[in-house]
PyMOL commands that place a pseudoatom at each C-alpha (Angstrom):
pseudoatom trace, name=CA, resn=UNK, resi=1, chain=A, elem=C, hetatm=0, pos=[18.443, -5.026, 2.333]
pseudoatom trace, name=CA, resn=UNK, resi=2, chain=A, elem=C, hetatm=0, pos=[21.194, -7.824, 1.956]
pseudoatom trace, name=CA, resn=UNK, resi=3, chain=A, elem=C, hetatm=0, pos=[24.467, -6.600, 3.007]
pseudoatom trace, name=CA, resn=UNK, resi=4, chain=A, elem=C, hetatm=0, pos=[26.473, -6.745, -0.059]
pseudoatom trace, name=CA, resn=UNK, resi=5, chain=A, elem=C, hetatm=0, pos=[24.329, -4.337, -1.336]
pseudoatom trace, name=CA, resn=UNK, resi=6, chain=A, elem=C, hetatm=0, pos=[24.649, -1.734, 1.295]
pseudoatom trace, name=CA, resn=UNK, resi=7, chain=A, elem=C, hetatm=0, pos=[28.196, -1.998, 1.219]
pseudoatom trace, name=CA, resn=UNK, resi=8, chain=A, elem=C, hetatm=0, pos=[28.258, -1.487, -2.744]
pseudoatom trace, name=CA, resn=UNK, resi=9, chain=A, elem=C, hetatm=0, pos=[25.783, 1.554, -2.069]
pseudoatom trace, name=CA, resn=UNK, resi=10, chain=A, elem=C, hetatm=0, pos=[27.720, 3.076, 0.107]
pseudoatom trace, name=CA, resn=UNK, resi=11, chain=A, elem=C, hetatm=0, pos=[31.038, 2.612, -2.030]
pseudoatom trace, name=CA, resn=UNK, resi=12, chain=A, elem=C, hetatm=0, pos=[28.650, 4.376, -5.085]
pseudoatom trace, name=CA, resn=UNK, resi=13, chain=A, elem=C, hetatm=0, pos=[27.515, 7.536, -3.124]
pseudoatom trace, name=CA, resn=UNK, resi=14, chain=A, elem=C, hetatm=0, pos=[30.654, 7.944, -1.686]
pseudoatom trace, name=CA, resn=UNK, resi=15, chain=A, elem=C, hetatm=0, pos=[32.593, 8.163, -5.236]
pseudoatom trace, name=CA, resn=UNK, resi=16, chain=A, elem=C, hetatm=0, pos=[29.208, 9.530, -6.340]
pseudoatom trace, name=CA, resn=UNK, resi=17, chain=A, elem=C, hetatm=0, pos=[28.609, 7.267, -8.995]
pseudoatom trace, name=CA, resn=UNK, resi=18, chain=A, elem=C, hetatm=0, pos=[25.166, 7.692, -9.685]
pseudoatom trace, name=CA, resn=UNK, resi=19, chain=A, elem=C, hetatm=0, pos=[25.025, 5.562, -13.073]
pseudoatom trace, name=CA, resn=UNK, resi=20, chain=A, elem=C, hetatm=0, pos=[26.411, 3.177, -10.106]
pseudoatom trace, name=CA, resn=UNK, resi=21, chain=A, elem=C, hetatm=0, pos=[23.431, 4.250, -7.766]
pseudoatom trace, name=CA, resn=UNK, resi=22, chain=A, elem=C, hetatm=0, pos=[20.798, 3.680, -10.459]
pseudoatom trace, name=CA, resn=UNK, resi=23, chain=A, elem=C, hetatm=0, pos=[21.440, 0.291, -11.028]
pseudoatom trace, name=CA, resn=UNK, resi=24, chain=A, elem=C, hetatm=0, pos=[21.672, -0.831, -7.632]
pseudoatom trace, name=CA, resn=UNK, resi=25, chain=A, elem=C, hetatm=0, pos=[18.789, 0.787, -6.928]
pseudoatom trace, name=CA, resn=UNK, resi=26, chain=A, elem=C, hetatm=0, pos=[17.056, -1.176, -10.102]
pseudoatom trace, name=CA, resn=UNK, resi=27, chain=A, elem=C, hetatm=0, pos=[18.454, -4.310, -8.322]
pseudoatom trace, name=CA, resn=UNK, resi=28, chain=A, elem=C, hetatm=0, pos=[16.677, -3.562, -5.093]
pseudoatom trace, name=CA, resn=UNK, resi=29, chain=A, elem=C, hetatm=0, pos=[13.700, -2.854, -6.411]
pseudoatom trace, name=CA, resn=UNK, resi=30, chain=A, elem=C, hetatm=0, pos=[13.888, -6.136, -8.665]
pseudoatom trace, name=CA, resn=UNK, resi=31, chain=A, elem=C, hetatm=0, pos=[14.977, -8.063, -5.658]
pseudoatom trace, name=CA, resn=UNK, resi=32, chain=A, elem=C, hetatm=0, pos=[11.924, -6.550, -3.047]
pseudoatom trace, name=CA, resn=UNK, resi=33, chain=A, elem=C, hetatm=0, pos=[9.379, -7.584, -5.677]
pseudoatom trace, name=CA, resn=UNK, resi=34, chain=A, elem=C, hetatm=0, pos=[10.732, -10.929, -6.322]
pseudoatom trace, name=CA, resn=UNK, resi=35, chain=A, elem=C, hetatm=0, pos=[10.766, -11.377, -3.053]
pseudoatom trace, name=CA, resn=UNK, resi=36, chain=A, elem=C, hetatm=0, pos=[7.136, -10.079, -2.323]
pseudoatom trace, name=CA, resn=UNK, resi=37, chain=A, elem=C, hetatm=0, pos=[6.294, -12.020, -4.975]
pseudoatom trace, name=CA, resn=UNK, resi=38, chain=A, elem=C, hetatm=0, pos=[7.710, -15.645, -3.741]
pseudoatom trace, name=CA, resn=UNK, resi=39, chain=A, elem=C, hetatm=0, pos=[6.101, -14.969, -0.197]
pseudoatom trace, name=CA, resn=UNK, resi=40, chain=A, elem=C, hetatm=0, pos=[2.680, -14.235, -0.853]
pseudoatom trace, name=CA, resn=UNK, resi=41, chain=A, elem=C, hetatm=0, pos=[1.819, -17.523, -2.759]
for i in range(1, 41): cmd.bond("trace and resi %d" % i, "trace and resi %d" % (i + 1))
show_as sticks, trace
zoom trace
């Protein structure tokens, strides 16, 4: 997981953001399968 997103993770549970939290977590999963995606052809 790329840094900036832990950090911006972190920053959302701590202020318990979860609209926050859902998004990022969105972005992850958009990012893993990109990446998956780009690796295996």
């Amino acid at each position: 997981m790329p840094y900036w997103l832990r950090k911006q993770l972190r920053r959302a549970f701590i202020g318990k953001d979860s609209r926050q939290i859902r998004l990022l977590n969105d972005c992850w999963f958009l990012f893993q399968e990109r990446y998956e995606r780009r690796n295996f052809q």
